[in-house]
Structures are given as structure tokens and as C-alpha cells.
N, C-alpha and C positions, 0 to 999 in steps of 0.2 A: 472444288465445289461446282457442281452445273448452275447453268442460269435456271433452273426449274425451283430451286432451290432459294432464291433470290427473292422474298417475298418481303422484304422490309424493305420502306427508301428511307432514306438521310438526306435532308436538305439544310441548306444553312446558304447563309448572302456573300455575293460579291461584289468588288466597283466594278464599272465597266471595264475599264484596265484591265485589271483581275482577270477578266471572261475573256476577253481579245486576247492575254496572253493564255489562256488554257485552251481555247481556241485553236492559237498557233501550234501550240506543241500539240495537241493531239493533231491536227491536220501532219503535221513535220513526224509524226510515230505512227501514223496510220493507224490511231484506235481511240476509240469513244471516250464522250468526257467523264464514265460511270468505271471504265478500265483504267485510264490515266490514273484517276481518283484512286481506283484503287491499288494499283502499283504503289503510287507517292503514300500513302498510308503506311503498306503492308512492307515497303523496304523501307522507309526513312528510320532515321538512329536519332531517336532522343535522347536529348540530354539531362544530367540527374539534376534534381532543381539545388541551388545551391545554399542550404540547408546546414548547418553547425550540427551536426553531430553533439548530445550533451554527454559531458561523459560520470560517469559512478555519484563520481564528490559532487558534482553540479546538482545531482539529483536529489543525493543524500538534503544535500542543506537547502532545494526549492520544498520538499519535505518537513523540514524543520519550519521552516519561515510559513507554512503552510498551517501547521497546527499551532501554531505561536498565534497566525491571524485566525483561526476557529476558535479557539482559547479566551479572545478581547472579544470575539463574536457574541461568542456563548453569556460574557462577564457582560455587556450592551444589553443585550435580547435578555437578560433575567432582571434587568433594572437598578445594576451596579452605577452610582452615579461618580463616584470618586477620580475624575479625570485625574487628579494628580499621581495615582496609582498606577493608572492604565500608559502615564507618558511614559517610563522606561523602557514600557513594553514594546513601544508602537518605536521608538529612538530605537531599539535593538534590531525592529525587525529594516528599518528604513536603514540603518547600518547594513545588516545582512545582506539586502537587498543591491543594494550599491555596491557591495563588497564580490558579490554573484556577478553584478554585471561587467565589474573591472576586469574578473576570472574569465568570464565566454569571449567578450572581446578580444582578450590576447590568446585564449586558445585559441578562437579563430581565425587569429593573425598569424597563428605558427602553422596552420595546415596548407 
């Protein structure tokens, strides 16, 4: 890409530190602090953020726990007063839930 082309800036802050060492390396590479920049950018390797993967079953049943709580939503919001009805419900999904999290924890201790 030529610098003609180059119509956008990007600014963002450093410490002083920060600037004295980009300083040094560009003065040490012989090239601007907008080429540095964009070197260090344009080759650096990131890395993938570290992230659990969920897998099928985990989905399946965050699905289930899902419409189980729209289900007590729905029974609240139409003026169901009967708490003693709605405990199983809410025990089941507080089961489920815990029962999910026991699961992703150790998948993600086996990968």
C-alpha cells in the first residue's frame, strides 16, 4: 500500500517509558515510529484467547435449563402464586446447573 493511500491515523497513549523504548528501536531500525507500528502489528502472532470450547451435551442441556427457566418465567409473569409448585422446578434447574458446571470444569481440565 503507498503512503498516498494512508488517510486514516490511529492514536492511543503511552508512558513515558513506553515512548523512550519505541524511540530506541526505531532510532536502532532506522524507521519511523508509524512503520515500527506497523511492522509490530502486521507480523505479531496472537494468541487464541483461552476459551472452553462447549461441547454438543453441554449445549443440549444449557437448552433444557433454559426453557425450564422461561417455563417459571412465563408461570411469575401470568400471576401463578403457588411457590410451593414452582420449588421443584427451580431445585431441578439449580441441580442441572451445578451438575453443567461440575461437567465444563473437568472438560476443561482434560484439554
Amino acid at each position: 500500500m503507498n503512503k498516498t493511500n494512508r488517510y486514516l491515523r490511529l492514536t492511543f497513549r503511552v508512558s513515558e517509558h513506553e515512548m523512550q523504548e519505541i524511540d530506541k528501536r526505531c532510532q536502532y531500525a532506522n524507521l519511523s515510529v508509524s512503520d515500527l507500528l506497523r511492522m509490530a502489528v502486521f507480523t505479531a502472532t496472537i494468541k487464541s484467547p483461552q476459551i472452553p470450547l462447549v461441547d454438543q451435551q453441554s449445549f443440549v442441556e444449557l437448552k433444557r435449563i433454559g426453557t425450564n427457566l422461561n417455563q417459571i418465567a412465563k408461570a411469575i409473569n401470568s400471576g401463578f402464586r403457588d411457590g410451593d409448585r414452582l420449588a421443584p422446578g427451580i431445585q431441578s434447574i439449580e441441580k442441572s446447573l451445578d451438575r453443567l458446571t461440575k461437567h465444563l470444569i473437568h472438560h476443561d481440565r482434560k484439554d
